[in-house]
N, C-alpha and C positions, 0 to 999 in steps of 0.2 A: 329841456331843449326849447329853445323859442321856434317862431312859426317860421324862417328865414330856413332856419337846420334843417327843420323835417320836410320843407317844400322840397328842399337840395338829395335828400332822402331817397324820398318818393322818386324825382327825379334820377339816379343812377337806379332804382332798382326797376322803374320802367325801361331807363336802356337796357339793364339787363334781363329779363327778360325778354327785349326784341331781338338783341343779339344772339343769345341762345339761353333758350325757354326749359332744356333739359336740364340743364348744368341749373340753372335759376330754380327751376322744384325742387333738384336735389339737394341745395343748400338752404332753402327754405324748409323744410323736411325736416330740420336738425341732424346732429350725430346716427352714425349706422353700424353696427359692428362686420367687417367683413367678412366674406366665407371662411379665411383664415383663421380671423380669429372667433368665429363661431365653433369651429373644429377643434380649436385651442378650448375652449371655454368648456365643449363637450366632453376631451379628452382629460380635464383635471379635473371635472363635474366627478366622468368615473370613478379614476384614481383618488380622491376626496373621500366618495362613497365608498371604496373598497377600505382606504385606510382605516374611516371610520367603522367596519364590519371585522376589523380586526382587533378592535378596543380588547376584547376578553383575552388576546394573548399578552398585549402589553399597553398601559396607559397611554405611552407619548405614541402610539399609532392613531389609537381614537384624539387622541389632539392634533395631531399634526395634519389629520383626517380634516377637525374641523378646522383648523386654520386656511387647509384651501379651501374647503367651499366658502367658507366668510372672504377671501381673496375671490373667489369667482363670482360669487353675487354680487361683493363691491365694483370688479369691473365690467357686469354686466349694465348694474341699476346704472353707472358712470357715464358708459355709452348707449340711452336707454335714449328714444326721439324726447323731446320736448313737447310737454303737453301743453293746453291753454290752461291760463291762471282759472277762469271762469269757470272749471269742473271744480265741485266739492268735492271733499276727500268720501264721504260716503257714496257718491255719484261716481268715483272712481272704482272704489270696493266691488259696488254692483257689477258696473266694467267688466272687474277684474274676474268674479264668482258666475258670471251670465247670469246675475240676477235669482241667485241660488237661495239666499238669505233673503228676498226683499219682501217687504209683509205686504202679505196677498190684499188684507182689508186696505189699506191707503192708495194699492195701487187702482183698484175697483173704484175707489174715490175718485181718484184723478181721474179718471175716466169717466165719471159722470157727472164731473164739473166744465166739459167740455162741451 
């Protein structure tokens, strides 16, 4: 986009947020899964799990098991907020683990290169 675009840009998205500043975070924010379909997501998590726990009576239950949970984590990661490009995928992992995995000697490092 040239500089004429993104001045015009900038421009509607200062009106919008003067006009209303809520609505404007919450689309700034990215995607959000609703209460409903949090409930939804919960409810076939289970049923998923139970299918799957039923693999030893019959195959197609532990598959059909897994099929929805791979359906439920697809439409979770789907509607998942948007991160910044700028996080590395190991800076994500940390994130993700609270830093569960991260080696103790580097981080002592970084710390007393400050």
């Amino acid at each position: 986009m040239n500089s004429r675009e993104i001045k015009i840009l900038n421009e509607i998205e200062a009106n919008v947020y003067e006009s209303d500043a809520a609505f404007a975070t919450r689309i700034a924010s990215g995607p959000r899964l609703s209460p409903l379909q949090k409930a939804g997501l919960a409810a076939a998590t289970i049923a998923g799990i139970a299918l799957v726990m039923l693999f030893p009576a019959n195959l197609v239950f532990g598959l059909a098991g897994y099929m929805v949970l791979v359906a439920v984590g697809t439409t979770a990661l789907r509607n998942r907020p948007i991160k910044p490009a700028q996080e590395t995928p190991l800076d994500f992992f940390h994130r993700l683990t609270a830093g569960l995995f991260r080696d103790p000697g580097k981080a002592e490092a970084e710390v007393d290169e400050f």
